[in-house]
MISEDREN-387677 format. One record per residue: residue in one letter; x, y, z of N, C-alpha, C in turn; residue number from 1. Coordinates in steps of 0.05 Angstrom, whole numbers, always signed. Example, Ala and Ser with C-alpha at 12.3 -4.5 7.8 and 13.67 -1.06 7.14 Angstrom:
BEGIN
[A,[+264,-114,+156],[+246,-90,+156],[+264,-66,+156],1]
[S,[+257,-45,+142],[+273,-21,+143],[+258,+1,+157],2]
END
This chain:
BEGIN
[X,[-125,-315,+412],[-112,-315,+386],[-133,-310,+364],1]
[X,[-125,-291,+342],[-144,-282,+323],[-146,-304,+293],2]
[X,[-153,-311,+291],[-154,-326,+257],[-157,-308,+240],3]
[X,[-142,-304,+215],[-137,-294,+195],[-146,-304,+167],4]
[X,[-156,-301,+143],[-150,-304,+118],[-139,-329,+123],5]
[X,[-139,-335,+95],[-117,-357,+93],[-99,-344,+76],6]
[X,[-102,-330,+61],[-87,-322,+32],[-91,-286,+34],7]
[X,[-70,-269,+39],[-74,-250,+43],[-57,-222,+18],8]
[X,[-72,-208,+21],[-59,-183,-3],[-41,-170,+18],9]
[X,[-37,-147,+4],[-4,-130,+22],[-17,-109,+39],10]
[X,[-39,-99,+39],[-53,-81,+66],[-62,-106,+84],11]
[X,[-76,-126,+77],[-75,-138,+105],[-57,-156,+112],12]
[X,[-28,-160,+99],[-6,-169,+115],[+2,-145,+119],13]
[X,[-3,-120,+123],[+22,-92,+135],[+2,-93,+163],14]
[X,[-33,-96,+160],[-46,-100,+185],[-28,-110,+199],15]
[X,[-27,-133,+194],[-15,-167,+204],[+9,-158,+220],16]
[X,[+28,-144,+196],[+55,-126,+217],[+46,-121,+241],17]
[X,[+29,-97,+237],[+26,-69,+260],[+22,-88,+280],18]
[X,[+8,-107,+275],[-3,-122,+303],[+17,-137,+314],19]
[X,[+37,-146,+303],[+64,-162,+309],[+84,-133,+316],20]
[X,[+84,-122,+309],[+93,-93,+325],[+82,-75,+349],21]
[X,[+64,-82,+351],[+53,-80,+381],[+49,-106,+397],22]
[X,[+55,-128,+396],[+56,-150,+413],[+92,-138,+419],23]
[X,[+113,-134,+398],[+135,-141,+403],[+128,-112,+429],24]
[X,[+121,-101,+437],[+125,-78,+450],[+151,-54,+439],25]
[X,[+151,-34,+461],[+165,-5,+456],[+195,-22,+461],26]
[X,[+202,-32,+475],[+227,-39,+497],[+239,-58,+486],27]
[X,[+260,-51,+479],[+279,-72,+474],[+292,-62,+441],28]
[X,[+312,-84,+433],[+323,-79,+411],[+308,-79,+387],29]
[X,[+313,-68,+371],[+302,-68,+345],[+304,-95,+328],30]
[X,[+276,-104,+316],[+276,-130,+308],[+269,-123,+273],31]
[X,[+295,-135,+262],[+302,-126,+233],[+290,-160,+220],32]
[X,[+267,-148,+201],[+255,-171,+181],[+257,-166,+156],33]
[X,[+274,-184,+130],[+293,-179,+104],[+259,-205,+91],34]
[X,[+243,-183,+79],[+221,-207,+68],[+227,-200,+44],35]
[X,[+235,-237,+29],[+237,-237,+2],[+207,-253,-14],36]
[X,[+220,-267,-29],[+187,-278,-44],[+164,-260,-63],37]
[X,[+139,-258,-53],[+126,-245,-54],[+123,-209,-48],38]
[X,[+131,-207,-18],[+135,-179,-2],[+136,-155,-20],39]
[X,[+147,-161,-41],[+161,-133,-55],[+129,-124,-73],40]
[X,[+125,-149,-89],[+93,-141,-101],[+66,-138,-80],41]
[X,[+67,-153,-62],[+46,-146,-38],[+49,-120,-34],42]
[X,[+78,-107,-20],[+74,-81,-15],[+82,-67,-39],43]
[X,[+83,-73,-60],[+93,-53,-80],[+61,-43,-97],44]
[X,[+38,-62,-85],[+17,-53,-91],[+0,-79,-123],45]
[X,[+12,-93,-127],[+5,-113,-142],[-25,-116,-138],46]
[X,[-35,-118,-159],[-63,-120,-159],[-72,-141,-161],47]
[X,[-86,-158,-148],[-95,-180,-138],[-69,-204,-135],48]
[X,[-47,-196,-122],[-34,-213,-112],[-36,-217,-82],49]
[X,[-31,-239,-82],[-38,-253,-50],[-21,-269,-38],50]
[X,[-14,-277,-18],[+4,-303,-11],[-6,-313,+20],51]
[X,[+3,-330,+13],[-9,-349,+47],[+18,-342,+59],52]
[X,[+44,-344,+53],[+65,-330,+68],[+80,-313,+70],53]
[X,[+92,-313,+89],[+120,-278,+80],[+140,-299,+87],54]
[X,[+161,-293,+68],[+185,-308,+78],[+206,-285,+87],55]
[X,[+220,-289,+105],[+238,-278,+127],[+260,-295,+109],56]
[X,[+285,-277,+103],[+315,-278,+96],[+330,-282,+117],57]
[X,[+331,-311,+129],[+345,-302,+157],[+376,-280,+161],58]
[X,[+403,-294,+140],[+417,-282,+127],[+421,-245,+143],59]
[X,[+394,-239,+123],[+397,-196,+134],[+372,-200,+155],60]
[X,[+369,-215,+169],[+357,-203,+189],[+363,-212,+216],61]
[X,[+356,-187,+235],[+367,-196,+258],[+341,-194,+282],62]
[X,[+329,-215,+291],[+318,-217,+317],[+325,-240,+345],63]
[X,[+308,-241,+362],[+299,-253,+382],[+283,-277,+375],64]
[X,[+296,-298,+369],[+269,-325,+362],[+251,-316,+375],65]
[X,[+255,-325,+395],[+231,-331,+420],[+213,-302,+422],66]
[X,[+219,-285,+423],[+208,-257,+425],[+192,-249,+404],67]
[X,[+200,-263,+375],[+187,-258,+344],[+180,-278,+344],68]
[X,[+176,-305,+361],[+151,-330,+360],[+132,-322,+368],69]
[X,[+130,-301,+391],[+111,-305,+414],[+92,-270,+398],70]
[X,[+108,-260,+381],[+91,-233,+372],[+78,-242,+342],71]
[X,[+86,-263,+325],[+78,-270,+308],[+45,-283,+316],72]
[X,[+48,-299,+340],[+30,-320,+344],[+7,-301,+356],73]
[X,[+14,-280,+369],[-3,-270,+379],[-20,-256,+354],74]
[X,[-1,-247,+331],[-19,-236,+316],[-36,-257,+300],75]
[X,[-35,-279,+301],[-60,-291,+297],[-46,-320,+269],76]
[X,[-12,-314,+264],[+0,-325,+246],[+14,-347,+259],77]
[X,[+16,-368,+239],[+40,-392,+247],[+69,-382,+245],78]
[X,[+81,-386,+265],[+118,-385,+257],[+135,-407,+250],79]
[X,[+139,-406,+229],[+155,-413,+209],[+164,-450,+217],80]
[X,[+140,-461,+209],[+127,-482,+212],[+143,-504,+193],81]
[X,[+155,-528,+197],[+174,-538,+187],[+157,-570,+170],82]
[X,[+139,-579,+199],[+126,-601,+189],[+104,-601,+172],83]
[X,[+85,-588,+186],[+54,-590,+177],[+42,-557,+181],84]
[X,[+33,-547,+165],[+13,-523,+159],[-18,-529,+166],85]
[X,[-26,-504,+182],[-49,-505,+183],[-72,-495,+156],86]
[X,[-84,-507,+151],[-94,-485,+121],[-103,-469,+120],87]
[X,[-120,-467,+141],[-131,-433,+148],[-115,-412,+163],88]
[X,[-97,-413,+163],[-72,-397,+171],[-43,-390,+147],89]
[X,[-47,-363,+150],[-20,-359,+150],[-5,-359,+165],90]
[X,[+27,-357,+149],[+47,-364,+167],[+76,-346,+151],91]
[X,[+92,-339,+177],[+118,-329,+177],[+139,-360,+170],92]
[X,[+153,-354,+146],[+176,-375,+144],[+206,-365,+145],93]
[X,[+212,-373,+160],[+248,-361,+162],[+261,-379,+138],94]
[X,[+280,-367,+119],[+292,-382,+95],[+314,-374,+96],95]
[X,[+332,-398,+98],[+364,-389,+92],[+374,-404,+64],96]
[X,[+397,-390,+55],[+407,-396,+33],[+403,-436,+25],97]
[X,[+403,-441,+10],[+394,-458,-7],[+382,-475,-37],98]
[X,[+360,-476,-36],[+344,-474,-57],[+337,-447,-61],99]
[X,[+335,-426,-50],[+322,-390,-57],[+362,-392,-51],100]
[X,[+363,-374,-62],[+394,-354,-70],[+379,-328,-80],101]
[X,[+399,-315,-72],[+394,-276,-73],[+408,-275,-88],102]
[X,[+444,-281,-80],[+472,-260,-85],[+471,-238,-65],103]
[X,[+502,-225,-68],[+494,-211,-44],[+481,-181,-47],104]
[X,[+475,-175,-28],[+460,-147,-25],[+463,-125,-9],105]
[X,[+452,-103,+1],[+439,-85,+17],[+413,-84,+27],106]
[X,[+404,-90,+46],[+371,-88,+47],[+360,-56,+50],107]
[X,[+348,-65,+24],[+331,-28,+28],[+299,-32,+47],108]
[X,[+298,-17,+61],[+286,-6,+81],[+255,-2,+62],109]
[X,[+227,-16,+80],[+201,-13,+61],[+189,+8,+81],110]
[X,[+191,-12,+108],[+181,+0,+133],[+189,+8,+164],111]
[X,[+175,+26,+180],[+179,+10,+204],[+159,+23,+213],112]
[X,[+156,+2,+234],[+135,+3,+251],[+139,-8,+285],113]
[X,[+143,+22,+298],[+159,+14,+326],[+186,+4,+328],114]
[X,[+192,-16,+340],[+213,-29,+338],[+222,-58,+312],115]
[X,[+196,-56,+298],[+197,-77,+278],[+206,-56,+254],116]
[X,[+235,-66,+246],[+245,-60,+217],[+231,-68,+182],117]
[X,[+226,-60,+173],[+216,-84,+146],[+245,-77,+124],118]
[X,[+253,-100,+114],[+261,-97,+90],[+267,-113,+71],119]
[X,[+267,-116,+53],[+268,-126,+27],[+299,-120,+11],120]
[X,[+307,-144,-6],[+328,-140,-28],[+320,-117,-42],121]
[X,[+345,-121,-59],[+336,-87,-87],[+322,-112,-108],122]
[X,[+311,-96,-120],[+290,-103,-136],[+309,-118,-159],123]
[X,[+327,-117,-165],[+350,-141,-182],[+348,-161,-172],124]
[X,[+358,-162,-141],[+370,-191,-125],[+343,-210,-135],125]
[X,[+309,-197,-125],[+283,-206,-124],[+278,-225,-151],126]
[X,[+290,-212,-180],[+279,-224,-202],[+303,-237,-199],127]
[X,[+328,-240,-199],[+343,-257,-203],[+332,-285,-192],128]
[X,[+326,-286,-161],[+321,-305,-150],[+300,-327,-161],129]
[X,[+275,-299,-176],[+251,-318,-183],[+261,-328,-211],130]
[X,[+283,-321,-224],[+280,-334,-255],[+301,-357,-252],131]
[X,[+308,-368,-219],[+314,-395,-217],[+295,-409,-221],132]
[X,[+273,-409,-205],[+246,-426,-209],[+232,-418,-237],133]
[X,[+230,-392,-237],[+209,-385,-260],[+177,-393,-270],134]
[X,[+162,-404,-237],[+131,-419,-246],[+116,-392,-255],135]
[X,[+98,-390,-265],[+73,-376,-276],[+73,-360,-249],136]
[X,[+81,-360,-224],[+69,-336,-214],[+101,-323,-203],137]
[X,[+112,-331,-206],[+147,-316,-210],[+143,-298,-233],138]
[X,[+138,-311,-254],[+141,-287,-280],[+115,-268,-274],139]
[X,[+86,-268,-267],[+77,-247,-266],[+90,-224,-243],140]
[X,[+104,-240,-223],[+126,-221,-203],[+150,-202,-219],141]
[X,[+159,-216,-235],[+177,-213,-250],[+166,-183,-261],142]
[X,[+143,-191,-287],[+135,-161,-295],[+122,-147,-278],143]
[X,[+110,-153,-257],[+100,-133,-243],[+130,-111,-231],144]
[X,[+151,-129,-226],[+170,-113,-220],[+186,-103,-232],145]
[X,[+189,-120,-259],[+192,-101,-284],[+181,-70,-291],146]
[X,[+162,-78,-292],[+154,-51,-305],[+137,-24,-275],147]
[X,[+146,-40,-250],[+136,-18,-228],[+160,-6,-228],148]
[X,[+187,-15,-228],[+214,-9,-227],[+236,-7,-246],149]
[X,[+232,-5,-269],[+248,-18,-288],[+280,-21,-286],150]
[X,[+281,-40,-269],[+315,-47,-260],[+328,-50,-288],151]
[X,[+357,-50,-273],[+380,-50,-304],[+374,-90,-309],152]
[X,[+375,-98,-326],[+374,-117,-338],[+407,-124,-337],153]
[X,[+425,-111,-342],[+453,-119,-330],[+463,-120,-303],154]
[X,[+447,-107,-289],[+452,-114,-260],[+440,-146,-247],155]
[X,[+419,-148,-260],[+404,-175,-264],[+426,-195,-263],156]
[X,[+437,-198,-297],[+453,-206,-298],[+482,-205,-285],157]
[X,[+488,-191,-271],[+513,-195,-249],[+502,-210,-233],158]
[X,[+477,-209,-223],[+472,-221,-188],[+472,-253,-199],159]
[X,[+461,-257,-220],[+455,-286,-230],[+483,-306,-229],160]
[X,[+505,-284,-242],[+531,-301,-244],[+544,-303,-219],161]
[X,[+532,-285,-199],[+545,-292,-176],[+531,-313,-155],162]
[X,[+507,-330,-164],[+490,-353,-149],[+511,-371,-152],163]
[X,[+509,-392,-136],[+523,-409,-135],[+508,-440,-164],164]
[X,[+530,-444,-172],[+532,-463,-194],[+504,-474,-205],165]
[X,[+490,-489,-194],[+461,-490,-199],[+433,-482,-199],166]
[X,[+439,-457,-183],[+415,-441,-185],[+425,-423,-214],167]
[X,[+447,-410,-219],[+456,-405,-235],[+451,-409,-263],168]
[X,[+453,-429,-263],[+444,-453,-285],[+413,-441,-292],169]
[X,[+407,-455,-278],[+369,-448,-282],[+357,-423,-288],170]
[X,[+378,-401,-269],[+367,-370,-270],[+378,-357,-298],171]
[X,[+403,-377,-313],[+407,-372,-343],[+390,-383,-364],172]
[X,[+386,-408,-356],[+369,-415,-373],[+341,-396,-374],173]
[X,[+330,-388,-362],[+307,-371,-349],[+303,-349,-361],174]
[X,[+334,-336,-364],[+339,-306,-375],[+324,-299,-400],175]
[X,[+318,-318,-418],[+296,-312,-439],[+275,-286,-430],176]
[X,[+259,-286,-407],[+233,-286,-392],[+240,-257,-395],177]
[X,[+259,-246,-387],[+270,-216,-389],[+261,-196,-407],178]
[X,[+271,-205,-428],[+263,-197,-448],[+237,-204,-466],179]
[X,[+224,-228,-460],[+199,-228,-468],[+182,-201,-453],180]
[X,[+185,-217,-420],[+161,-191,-403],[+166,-164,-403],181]
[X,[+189,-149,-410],[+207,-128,-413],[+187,-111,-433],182]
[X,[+178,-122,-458],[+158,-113,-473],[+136,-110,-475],183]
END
């Protein structure tokens, strides 16, 4: 097993892929990964952004636990670790609806590599989600995806009214941030 970084940019988590795409091998079904969070600015090219994780949408994606434990680990990462983190490791986290809300979507397609799918929400669902939380590194996500993409600001606002009641809340209160980073 390889040790990694602890905190990694978006070329050496796509490394990180390839190598989890060659453990999964040629054979077998196609293993579909929906990474929200971070993913979109890592691979969208963000300049000095980093993350210790990728979070996995369980929701739009479809694999093999056992088959995507055993190709994660080999590439040198934790899978989606519930109790305790190692610190010198990254790690794959599977997230289902909860505290993170999307609304619903399509997953658009970043990558693939072999039988490993990559994809990500549309770039609406992404800021909606972070202007629930909204910490200091949500909003530099925010304009970085602002202004790499410049999504409709009313489509924003649809996905928001469609979160369920309390993320809702927060992702309105939030909506300020829009229009500040917008400029």
């Amino acid at each position: 097993m390889e040790i990694v970084p602890n905190s990694l940019d978006g070329e050496a988590w796509m490394a990180l892929l390839e190598k989890v795409a060659v453990a999964l091998g040629k054979d077998g079904s196609p293993v579909r990964l929906c990474l929200i969070g971070s993913a979109a600015c890592l691979f969208g090219g963000m300049e000095g952004r980093t993350s210790r994780d990728l979070d996995v949408w369980r929701p739009a994606s479809d694999y093999d636990r056992l088959e995507l434990k055993a190709a994660i680990e080999a590439a040198g990462l934790l899978f989606d670790p519930k109790s305790s983190l190692e610190p010198d490791r990254p790690y794959l986290q599977i997230v289902d609806p909860g505290l993170t809300q999307l609304g619903p979507f399509e997953p658009v397609l970043v990558e693939r590599l072999g039988r490993l799918f990559i994809f990500r929400p549309p770039i609406e669902n992404l800021i909606a989600a972070k202007l629930i939380r909204a910490d200091a590194r949500d909003l530099g996500d925010i304009r970085f995806l602002l202004d790499t993409h410049r999504p409709s600001s009313d489509t924003i606002r649809g996905i928001i009214a469609s979160l369920e009641p309390a993320a809702r809340e927060r992702a309105l209160e939030n909506l300020v941030y829009l229009d500040i980073l917008k400029s």
